[in-house]
Backbone as CSV, one residue per row, in Angstrom:
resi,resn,N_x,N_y,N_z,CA_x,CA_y,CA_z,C_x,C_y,C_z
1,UNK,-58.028,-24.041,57.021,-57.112,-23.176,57.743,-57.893,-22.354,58.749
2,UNK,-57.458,-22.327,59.986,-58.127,-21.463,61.387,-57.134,-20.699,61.300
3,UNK,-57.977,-19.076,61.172,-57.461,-18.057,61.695,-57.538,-17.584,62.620
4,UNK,-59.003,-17.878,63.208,-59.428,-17.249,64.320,-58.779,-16.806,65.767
5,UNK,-57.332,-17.299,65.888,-56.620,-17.192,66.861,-55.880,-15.778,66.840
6,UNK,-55.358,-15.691,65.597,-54.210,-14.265,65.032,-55.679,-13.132,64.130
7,UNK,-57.065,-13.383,64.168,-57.398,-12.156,63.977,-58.068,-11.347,64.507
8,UNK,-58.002,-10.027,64.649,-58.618,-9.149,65.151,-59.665,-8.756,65.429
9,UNK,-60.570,-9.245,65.545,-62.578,-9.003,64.922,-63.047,-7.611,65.351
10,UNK,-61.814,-6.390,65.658,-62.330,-5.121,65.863,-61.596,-4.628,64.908
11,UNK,-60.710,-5.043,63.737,-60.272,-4.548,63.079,-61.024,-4.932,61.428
12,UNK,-62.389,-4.471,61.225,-63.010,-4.599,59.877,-61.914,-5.206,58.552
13,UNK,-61.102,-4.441,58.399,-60.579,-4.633,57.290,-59.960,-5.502,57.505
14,UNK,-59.417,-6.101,58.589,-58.503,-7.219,58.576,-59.072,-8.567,58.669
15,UNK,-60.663,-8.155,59.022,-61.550,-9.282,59.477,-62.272,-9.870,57.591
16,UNK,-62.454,-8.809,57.031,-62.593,-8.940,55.592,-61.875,-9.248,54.807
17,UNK,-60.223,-8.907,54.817,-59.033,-10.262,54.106,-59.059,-11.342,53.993
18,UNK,-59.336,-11.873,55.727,-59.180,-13.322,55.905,-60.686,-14.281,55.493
19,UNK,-61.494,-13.405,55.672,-62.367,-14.306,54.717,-62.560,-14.012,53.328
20,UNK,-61.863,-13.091,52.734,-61.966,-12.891,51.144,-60.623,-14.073,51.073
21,UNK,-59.953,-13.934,51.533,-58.843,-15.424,51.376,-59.222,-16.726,51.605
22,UNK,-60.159,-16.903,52.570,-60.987,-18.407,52.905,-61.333,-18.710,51.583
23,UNK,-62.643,-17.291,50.999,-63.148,-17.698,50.147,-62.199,-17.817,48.160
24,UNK,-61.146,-17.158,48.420,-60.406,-17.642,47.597,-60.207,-19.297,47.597
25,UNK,-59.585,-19.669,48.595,-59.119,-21.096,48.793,-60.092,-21.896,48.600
26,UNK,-61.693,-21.712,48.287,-62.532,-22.626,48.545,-63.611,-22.108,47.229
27,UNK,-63.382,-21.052,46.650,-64.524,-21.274,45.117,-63.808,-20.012,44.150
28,UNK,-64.328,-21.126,42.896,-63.661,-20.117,41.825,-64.014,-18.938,41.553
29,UNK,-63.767,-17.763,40.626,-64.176,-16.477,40.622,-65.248,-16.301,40.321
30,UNK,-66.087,-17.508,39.996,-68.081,-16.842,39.524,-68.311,-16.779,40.838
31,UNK,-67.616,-18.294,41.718,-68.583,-18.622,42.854,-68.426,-17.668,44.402
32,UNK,-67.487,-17.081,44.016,-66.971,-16.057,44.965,-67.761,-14.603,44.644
33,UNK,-67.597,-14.698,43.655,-68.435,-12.798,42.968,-70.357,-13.335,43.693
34,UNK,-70.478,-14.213,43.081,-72.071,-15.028,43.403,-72.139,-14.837,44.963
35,UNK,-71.465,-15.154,45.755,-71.369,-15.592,47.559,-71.275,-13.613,47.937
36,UNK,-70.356,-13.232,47.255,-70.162,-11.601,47.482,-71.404,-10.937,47.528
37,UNK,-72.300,-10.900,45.940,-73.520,-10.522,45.965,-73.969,-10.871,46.951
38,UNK,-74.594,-11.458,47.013,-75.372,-11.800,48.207,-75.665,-11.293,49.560
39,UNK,-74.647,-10.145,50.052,-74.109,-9.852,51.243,-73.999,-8.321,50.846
40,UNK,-73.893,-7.560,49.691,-73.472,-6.661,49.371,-74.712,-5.782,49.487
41,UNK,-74.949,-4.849,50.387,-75.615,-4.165,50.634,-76.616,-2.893,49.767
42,UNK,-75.762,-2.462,48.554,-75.918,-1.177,48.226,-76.539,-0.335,48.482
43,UNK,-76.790,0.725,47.878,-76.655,2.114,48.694,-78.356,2.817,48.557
44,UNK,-78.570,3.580,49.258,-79.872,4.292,49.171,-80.964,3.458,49.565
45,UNK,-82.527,4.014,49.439,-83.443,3.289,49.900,-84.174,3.374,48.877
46,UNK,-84.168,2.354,48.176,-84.820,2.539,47.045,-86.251,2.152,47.203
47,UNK,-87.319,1.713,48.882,-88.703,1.800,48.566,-88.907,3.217,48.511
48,UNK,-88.337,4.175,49.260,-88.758,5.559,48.919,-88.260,6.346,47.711
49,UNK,-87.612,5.939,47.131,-86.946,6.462,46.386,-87.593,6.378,44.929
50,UNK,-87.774,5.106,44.703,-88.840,4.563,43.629,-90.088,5.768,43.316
51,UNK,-91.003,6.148,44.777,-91.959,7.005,44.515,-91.666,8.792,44.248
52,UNK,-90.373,8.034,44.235,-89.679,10.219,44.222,-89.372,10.320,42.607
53,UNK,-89.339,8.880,41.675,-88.781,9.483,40.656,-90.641,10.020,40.196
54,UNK,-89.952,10.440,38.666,-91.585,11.108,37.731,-91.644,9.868,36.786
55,UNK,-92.461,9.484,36.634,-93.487,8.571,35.801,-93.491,8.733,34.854
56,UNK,-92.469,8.093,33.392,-92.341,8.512,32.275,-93.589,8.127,31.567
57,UNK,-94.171,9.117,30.182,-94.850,8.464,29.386,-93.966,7.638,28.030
58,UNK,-94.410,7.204,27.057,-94.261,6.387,26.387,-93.153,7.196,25.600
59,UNK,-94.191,8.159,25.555,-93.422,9.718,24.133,-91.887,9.519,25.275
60,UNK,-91.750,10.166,26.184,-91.099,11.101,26.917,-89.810,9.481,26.902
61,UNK,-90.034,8.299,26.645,-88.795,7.362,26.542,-88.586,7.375,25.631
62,UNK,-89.699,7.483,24.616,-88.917,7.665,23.191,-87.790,8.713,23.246
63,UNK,-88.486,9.737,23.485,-87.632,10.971,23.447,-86.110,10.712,24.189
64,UNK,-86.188,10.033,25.200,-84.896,10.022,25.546,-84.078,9.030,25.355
65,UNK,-84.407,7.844,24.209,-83.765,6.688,23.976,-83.350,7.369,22.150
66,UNK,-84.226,8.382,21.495,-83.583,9.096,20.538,-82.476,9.914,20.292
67,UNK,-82.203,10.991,21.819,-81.350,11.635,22.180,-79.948,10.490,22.362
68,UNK,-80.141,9.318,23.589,-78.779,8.623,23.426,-78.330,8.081,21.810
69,UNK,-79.011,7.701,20.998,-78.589,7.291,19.819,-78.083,8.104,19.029
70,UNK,-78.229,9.569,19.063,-78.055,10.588,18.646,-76.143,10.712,18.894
C-alpha cells in the first residue's frame, strides 16, 4: 500500500501512523517491538553520565540489596 501521495511529511505524528500501520501489515508483534527498538532513541547522555554516578563498594550493594528485601 502507497501512501505517500495523501501524507503529510510536516506533520510528525501523522508521518508516524502510517508507518506504525505499514509495519503492522508486514510483522508480527515481536518483530515490530524488535524494528521499534532499534530506532528508539532514549533519553540522557549516558557517556557523561556514567562518570557522574559514585562507585559502589561491595559492602555499600550489599547494604542496599538488604534494605530492598527488607
Amino acid at each position: 500500500m502507497n501512501n505517500n501521495a495523501a501524507v503529510n511529511f510536516n506533520d510528525m505524528a501523522q508521518v508516524r501512523r502510517v508507518d506504525l500501520n505499514a509495519l503492522r501489515e508486514s510483522l508480527a508483534v515481536a518483530g515490530r517491538v524488535r524494528f521499534i527498538q532499534q530506532y528508539e532513541s532514549g533519553r540522557g547522555d549516558y557517556t557523561q553520565e556514567k562518570y557522574q554516578r559514585k562507585e559502589l563498594s561491595l559492602s555499600e550493594i550489599d547494604e542496599l540489596l538488604r534494605k530492598k528485601q527488607k
